[in-house]
C-alpha positions in Angstrom: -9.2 17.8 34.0 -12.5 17.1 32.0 -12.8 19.2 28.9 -15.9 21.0 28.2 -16.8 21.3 24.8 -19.5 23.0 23.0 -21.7 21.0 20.9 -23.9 21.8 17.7 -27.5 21.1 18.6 -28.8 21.6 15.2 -29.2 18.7 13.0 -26.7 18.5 11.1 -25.7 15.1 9.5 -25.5 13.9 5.6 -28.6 11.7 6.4 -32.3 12.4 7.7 -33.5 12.2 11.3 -35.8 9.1 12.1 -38.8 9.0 13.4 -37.8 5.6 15.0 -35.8 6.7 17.6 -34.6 9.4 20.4 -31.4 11.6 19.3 -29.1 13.6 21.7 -25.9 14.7 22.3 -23.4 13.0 25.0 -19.8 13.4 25.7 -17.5 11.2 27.8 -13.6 11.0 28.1 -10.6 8.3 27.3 -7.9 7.5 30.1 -5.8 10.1 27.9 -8.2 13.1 29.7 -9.2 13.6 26.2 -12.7 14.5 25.7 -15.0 13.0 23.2 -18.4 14.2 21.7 -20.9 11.4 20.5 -24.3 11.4 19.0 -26.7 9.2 21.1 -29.0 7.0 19.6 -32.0 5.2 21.6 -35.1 3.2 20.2 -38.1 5.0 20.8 -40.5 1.6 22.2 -36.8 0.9 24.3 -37.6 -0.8 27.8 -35.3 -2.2 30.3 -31.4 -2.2 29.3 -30.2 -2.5 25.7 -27.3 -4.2 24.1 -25.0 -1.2 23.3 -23.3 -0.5 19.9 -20.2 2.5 19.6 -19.5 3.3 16.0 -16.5 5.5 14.5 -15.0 6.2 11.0 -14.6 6.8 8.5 -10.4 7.7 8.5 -11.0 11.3 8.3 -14.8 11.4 8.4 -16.8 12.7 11.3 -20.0 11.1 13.3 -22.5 13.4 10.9 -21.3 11.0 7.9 -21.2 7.1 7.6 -21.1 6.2 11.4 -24.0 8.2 12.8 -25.8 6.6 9.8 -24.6 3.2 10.9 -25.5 4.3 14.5 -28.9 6.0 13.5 -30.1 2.1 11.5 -28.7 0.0 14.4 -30.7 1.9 16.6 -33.7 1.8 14.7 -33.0 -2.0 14.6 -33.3 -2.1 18.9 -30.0 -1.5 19.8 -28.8 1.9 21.9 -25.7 3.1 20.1 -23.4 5.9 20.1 -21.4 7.3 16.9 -18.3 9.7 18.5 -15.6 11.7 16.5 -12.4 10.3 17.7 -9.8 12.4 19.3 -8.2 15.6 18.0 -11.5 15.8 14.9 -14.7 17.2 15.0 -16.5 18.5 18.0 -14.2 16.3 19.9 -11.2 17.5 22.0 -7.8 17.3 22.1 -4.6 19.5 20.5 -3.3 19.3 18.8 -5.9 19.0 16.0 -6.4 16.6 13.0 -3.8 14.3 14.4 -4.2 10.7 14.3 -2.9 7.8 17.1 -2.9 4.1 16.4 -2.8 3.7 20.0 -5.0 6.8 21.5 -8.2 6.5 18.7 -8.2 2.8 19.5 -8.3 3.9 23.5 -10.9 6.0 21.9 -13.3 2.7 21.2 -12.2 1.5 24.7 -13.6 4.7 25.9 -16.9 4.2 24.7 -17.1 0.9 26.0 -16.5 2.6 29.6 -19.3 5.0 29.0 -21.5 2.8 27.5 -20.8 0.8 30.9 -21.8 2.8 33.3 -25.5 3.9 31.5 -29.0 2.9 33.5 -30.4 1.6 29.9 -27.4 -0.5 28.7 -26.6 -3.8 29.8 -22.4 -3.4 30.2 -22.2 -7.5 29.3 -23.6 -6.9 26.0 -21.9 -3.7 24.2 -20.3 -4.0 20.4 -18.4 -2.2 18.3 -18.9 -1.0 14.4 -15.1 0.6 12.5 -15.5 2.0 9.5 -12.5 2.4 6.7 -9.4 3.1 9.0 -11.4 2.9 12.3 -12.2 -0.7 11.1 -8.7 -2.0 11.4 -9.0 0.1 14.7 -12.0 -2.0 16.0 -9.9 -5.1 15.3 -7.4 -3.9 17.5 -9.6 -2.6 20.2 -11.4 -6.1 20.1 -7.9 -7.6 20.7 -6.9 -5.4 23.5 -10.6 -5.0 25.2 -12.0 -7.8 26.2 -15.9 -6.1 27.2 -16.3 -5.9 23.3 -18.6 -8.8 23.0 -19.0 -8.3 19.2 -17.4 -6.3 16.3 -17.9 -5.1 13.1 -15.5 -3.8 10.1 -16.8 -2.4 7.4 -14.5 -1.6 4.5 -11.7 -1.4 6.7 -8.4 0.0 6.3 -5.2 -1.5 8.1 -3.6 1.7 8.4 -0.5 1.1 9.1 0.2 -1.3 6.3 -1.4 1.1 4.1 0.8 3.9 5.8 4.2 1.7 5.2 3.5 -0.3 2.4 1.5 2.3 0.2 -1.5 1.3 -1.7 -1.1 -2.8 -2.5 2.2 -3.0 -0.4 3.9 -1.1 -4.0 5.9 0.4 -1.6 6.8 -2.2 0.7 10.7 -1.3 1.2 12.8 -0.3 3.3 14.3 2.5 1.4 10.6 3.7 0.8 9.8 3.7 4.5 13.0 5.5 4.9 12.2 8.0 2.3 8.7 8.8 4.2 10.2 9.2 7.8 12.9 11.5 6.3 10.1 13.8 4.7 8.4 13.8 7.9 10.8 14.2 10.4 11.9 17.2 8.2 8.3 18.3 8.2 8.6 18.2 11.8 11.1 21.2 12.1 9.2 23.1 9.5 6.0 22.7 11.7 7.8 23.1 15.5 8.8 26.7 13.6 6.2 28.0 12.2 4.3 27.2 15.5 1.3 25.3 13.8 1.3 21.9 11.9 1.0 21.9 7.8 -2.3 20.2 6.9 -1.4 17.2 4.0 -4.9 18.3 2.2 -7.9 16.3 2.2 -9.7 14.9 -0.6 -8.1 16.0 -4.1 -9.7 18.7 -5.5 -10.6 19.5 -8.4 -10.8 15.8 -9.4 -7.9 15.2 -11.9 -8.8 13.5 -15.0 -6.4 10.8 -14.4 -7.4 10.0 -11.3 -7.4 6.4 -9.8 -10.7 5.1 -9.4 -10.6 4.9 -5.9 -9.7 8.9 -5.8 -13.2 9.5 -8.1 -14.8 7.3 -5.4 -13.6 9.5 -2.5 -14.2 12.6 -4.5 -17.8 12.0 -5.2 -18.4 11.2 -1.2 -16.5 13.9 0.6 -16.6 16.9 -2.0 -20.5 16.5 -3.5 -23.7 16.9 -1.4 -23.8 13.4 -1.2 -21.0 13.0 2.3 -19.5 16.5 2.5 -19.3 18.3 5.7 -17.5 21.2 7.4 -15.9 19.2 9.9 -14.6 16.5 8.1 -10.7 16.6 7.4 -10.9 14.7 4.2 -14.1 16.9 2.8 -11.1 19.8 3.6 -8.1 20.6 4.6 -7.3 16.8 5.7 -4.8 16.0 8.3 -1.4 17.2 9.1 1.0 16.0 7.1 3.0 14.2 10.4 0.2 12.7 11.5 1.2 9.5 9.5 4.5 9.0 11.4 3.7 6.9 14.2 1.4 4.5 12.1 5.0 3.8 10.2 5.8 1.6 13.2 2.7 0.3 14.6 1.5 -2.7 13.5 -1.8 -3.1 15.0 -3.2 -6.3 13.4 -0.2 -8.3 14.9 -2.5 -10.4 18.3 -5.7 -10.5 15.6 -5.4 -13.9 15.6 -5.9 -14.0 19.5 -9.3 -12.5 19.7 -12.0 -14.3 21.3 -14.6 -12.4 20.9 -17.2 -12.7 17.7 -15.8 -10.6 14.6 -17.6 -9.9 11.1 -15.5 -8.2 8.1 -17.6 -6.9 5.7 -15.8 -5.4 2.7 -17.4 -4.6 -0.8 -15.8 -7.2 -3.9 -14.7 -4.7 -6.1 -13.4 -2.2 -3.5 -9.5 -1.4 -3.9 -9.4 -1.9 -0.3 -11.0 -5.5 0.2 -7.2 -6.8 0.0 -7.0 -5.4 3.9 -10.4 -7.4 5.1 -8.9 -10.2 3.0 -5.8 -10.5 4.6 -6.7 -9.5 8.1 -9.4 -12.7 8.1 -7.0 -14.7 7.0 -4.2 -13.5 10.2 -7.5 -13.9 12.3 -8.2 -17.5 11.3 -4.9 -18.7 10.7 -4.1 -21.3 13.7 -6.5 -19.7 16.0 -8.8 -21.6 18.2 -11.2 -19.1 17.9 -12.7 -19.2 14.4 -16.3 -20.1 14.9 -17.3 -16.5 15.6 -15.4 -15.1 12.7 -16.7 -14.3 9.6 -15.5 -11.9 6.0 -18.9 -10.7 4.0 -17.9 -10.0 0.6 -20.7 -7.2 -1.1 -20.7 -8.7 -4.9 -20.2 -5.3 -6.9 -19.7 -3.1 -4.6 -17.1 -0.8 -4.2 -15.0 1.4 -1.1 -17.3 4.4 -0.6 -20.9 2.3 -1.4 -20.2 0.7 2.6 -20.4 4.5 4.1 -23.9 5.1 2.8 -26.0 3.3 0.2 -28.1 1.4 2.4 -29.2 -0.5 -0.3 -25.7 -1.9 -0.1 -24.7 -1.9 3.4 -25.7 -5.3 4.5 -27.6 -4.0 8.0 -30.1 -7.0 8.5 -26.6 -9.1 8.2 -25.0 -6.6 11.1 -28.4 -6.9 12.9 -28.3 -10.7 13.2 -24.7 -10.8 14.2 -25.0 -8.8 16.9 -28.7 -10.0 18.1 -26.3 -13.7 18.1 -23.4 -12.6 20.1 -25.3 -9.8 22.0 -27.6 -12.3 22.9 -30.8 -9.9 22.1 
């Protein structure tokens, strides 16, 4: 059964409406029955059908922030494109909520693919993708499993589940730390399944410590300030539930990288402590492939995690734009 959902029609994003192009709201559904709430995006001077673009992410972010601005420039740039909150966040369904699924939000991307499919405008051979942070390393994987996505694009992606059982620059790749984390978890488990609700792990840390890693300042000062918050977003609050990281313990989804076909552009800033993730996952992708011609890593001299979700200055969109006009064949 389809889920209705009920949608804010205000305008309520972290960037301003353009003039360039039409704006609405659309929902559609993933083979889970889980419904999904998108942000619509069409070219004002559009005529017959368009190369299609779905964007998500960031991990924890909702389509208001970075991806509906992704979505919002692409558009203006003559592409139709759709930026959706993935399942369980934002207007989007699913319980319970602020849970994540290595396998279910990469269904998600698969999802949009089917919707942007079926639409009058779009032409269903020439549909993309664009992951941001931890829905980049999801986008890899959906381009591995879905083989309609023509094109992708990562941008300052996250391979969660490395991140998830190797900590921050694999410091904790053990098995007596992976051990450690499923014991905490599966304990957190019983504490949740008693209490009847699920214990949110917090979202971004605040107030900002003054010890805090670089990368936490750089979170801090998108999420909590004017700049990127917003009231749906699990890492501007409450973040998600602390068990939500359990099934990303086991998964590794970068493992058939190396087998995609399909055109794939990494785009990662140089001094980002992430870029080890774009680094490495190029490197799986090329490494005794036959199909390395369409591959490409983008390294942004100077810039860091957080400048990829929305200094536009930064964000290498002309770059994005002539990627997908080549392999969308606009």
């Amino acid at each position: 059964m389809i889920q209705t959902l009920t949608l804010t029609e205000k305008w309520d994003k972290t960037f301003p409406k353009s003039d360039k192009v039409n704006h609405s709201k659309v929902t559609f559904h993933n083979r889970y029955g889980i419904t999904l709430a998108a942000d619509l995006y069409v070219p004002k001077d559009a005529e017959d059908r368009l190369p299609a673009i779905a964007v998500s992410g960031p991990f924890g972010a909702v389509k208001e922030q970075a991806a509906g601005l992704y979505a919002q420039t692409m558009a203006e740039r003559g592409f139709l494109t759709i930026a959706f909150d993935p399942s369980f966040t934002g207007e989007s369904g699913g319980m319970p909520r602020a849970v994540a699924s290595p396998d279910i939000n990469t269904e998600d991307f698969c999802a949009a693919v089917d919707f942007l499919s079926i639409q009058e405008n779009v032409d269903p051979e020439r549909i993309g993708i664009i992951g941001i942070c931890g829905w980049g390393g999801l986008a890899v994987n959906a381009a591995a499993q879905d083989t309609r996505i023509k094109a992708t694009v990562a941008s300052t992606m996250y391979d969660l589940p490395r991140g998830t059982a190797n900590g921050y620059f694999d410091k904790e790749d053990s098995e007596q730390a992976r051990f450690e984390k499923r014991k905490a978890m599966n304990a957190q488990r019983i504490v949740d399944y008693q209490n009847g609700s699920y214990a949110p792990a917090g979202g971004v840390v605040d107030p900002l410590p003054e010890d805090a890693p670089f990368f936490v300042k750089d979170y801090y000062d998108y999420y909590k300030t004017k700049r990127g918050y917003h009231e749906r977003s699990l890492n501007s609050n409450s973040g998600w539930n602390i068990t939500s990281s359990l099934s990303f313990l086991n998964m590794a989804i970068m493992h058939y990288a190396n087998e995609i076909r399909s055109a794939v552009l990494l785009v990662h800033g140089e001094k980002a402590h992430s870029c080890y993730f774009s680094r490495d996952t190029f490197e799986n992708m090329t490494k005794d492939s036959r199909y390395t011609d369409n591959k490409e890593l983008l390294l942004i001299p100077g810039a860091v995690h957080t400048d990829l979700y929305d200094k536009t200055d930064i964000i290498p969109f002309e770059k994005m734009e002539d990627f997908f006009r080549k392999y969308l064949a606009l």
